[in-house]
C-alpha positions in Angstrom: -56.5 39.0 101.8 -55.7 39.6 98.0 -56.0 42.8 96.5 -58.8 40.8 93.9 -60.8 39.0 96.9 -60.9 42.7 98.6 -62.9 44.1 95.2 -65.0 41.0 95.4 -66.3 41.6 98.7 -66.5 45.8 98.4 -68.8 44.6 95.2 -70.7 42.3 97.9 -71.0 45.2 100.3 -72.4 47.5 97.7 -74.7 45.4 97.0 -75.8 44.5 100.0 -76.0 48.3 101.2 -78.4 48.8 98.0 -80.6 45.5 99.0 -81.4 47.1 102.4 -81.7 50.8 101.1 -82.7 50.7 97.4 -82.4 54.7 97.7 -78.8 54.5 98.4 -77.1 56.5 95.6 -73.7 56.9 96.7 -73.7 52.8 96.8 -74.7 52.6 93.7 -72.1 55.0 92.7 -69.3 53.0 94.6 -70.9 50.0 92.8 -70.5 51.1 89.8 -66.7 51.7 90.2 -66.3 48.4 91.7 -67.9 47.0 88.1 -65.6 50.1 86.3 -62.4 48.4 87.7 -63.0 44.9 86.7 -63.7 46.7 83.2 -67.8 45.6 83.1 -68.2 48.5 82.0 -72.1 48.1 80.6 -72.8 46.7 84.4 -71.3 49.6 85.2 -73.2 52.1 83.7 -76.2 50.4 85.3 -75.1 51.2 88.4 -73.9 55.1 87.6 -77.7 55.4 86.0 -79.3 53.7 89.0 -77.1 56.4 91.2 -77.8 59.3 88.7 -81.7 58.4 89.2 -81.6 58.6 92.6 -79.5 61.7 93.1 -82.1 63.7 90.9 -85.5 62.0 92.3 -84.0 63.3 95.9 -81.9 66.1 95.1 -78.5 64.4 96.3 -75.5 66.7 96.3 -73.4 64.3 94.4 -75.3 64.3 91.3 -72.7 66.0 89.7 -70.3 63.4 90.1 -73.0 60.8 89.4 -73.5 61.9 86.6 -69.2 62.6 85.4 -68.5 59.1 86.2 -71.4 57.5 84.2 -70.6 59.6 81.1 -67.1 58.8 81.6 -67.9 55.4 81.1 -70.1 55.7 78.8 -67.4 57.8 76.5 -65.2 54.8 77.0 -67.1 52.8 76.1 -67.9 54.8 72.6 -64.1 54.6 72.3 -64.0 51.1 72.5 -65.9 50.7 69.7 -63.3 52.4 68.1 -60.7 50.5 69.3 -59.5 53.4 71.7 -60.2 51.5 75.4 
């Protein structure tokens, strides 16, 4: 199994995990890096919001990193604009 098909089907377990608990931040999270690496980065930030949202409603420890890796995304993609990504 190819290093690509691998990402494909982590993206498909994410998604699957999130489809059978909606409330499943760290999914989303891993999601969202799944999307990061294949450089979606607006699908992406989705994903880090959707986590970030969770992790405050229910007080998740991770918030924190939640919310790092969204911005960090979100800086990037600021950059791009500038032709810095």
């Amino acid at each position: 199994m190819g290093a690509e098909h691998q990402k494909d089907s982590a993206r498909n377990y994410f998604q699957k995990a999130v489809e059978i608990n909606p409330e499943f931040a760290i999914a989303y999270n891993n999601w969202g890096y799944a999307l990061y690496d294949r450089k979606r980065y607006d699908d992406a930030i989705t994903k880090y919001q959707k986590a970030v949202e969770i992790a405050k409603e229910n007080g998740h420890p991770n918030l924190g990193l939640f919310t790092e890796n969204m911005e960090k995304v979100q800086s990037q993609i600021r950059a791009k604009g500038t032709g810095k990504i």
